[in-house]
Every structure is written in C-alpha cells, then in structure tokens.
N, C-alpha and C positions, 0 to 999 in steps of 0.2 A: 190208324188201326192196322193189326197185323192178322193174316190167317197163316196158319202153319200148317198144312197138311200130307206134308211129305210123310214117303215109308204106311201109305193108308190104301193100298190096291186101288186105288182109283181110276178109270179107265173111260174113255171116251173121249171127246173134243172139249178144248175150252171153252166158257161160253164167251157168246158174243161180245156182251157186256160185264162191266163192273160195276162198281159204287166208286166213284169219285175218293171217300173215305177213305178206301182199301189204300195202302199205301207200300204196303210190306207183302209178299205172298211166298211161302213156302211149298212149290207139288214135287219136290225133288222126290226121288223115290218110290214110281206109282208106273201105271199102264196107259198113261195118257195119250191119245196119238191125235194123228190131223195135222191139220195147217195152224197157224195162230193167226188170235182176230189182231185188230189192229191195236188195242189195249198196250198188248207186250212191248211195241216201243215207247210207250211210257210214262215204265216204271222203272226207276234206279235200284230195287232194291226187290230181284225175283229170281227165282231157284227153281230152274226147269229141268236139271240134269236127272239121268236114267230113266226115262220115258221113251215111248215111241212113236216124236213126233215125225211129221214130215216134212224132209230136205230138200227143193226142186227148185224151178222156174217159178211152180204158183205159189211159195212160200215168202213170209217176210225173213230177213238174213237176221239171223241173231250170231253174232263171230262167235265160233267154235262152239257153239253148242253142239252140234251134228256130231263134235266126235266124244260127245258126254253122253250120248244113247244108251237102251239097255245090252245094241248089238256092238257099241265100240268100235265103230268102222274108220276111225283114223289110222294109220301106219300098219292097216288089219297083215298088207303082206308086206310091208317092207323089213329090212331086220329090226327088232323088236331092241328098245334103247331098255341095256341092264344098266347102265351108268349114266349117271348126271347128277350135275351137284347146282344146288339153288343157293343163292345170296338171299335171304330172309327177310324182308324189312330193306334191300338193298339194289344197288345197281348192278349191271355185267360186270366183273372184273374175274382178273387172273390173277389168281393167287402166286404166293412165292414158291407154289410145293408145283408150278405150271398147271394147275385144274383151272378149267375154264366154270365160274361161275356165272349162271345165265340171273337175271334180275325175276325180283319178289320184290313189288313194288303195289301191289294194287291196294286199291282201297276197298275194303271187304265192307258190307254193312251185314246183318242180320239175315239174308237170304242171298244171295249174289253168287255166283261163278267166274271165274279167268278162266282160258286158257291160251297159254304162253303161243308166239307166235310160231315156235319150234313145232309147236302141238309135239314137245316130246312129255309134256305133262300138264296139271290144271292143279285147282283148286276152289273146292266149291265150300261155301257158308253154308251151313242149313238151319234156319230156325234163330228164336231170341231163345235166350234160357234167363228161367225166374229169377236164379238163384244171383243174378248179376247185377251187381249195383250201381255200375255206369254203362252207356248203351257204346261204348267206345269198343273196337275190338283189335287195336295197338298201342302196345304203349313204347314212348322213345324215352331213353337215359343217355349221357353223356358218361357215363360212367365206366371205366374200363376195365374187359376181365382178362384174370391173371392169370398168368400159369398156363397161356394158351400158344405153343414151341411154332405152328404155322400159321401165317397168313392171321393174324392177331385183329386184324382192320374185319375181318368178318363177325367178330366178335363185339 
C-alpha cells in the first residue's frame, strides 16, 4: 500500500505509528517538522525532502536529508557548485573531454531520495504515477548511440 501526500501543506510531527501495510509513503513537499519516530528506519521506499524536520543529537540520522530541507542548509556559505557533471545510470569516471563525472548509480523506487556524498547535488523520487505500466523506474540497453564526438562510454 502506498500514501502519496507530498506538495499538501501538511505540517506537524509524524506520527508515532503506522500500519505495518503502508509500505511506500510520499510527504515530500509540506511543513512537517520534529524529530522522527522510529517507523522511518524502516521503510525502503519514503520521501521526506523539503520539510522542517529536525537535525540534532536527539534525532534519528537519515544521510543527507538535513541538506533537503525547506531552509537548504548544506554548503549555505561555502561557494556555491555552478558546475558538475553526473554519469546517469553510471559510475565516477573521467571523461576524454577531462570532466570529472561523479556516479548516478542509486536505486530509486516510487518515493525515495539520494544525496550524493559530495552533497554537491541529490535527487529525490516523489510519488507512483497511474499512467505507468511497470513499477520499474530504469531501464538498461546495451545498445549504443551514435553520432556522440566526446566521452561516447556515457552514452
């Protein structure tokens, strides 16, 4: 069973409990704050980004969500990264053009977030959509494209 409720103003704490059922939960996108109960370790497949939960000692650690908040407090003062390039579907490598591609490797399901270790970037899932025929959200081909002058292996 999946709840989707992201982008819904929703504000307060989580609650304590769930239903064993819930399996999938979407609250990205809302005014949530507090600590989290202990629920959120787990579920493989939850979407907590842009909220205002809280980050401390008396919190449990979810990696990197803290800099998916609505206030963005990772790298708030250091200089701000205008450039980076992501390998898609792939590992770190260095191109032949020397751009350092950092790895896009994770396994996304239906509600879920990364963020990269660099925390120069993320990537968050939100929500199943109807319109989708399989619950897959990568697909791999060995197949190779053409006509591509750099770094062709990214392709």
């Amino acid at each position: 069973m999946a709840r989707i409720l992201g982008n819904n103003s929703l504000s307060g704490p989580l609650p304590s409990q769930k239903s064993f059922q819930l399996q999938t939960i979407d609250l990205s996108y809302n005014f949530l704050s507090g600590s989290f109960p202990q629920w959120v370790t787990t579920m493989s497949q939850l979407n907590l980004v842009v909220n205002n939960f809280t980050f401390d000692s008396s919190n449990i650690t979810l990696p990197g969500l803290n800099c998916l908040q609505r206030n963005f407090p990772c790298n708030r003062n250091a200089p701000r990264y205008a450039n980076f390039s992501i390998n898609c579907g792939g590992k770190q490598m260095t191109g032949s053009d020397g751009i350092l591609y950092e790895t896009e490797d994770s396994a996304l399901g239906p509600a879920t977030f990364n963020v990269t270790s660099t925390e120069k970037w993320a990537v968050s899932n939100a929500g199943l959509f109807s319109e989708r025929k399989d619950p897959f959200f990568l697909v791999n081909t060995l197949a190779q494209v053409t006509g591509t002058d750099v770094t062709p292996e990214l392709f």
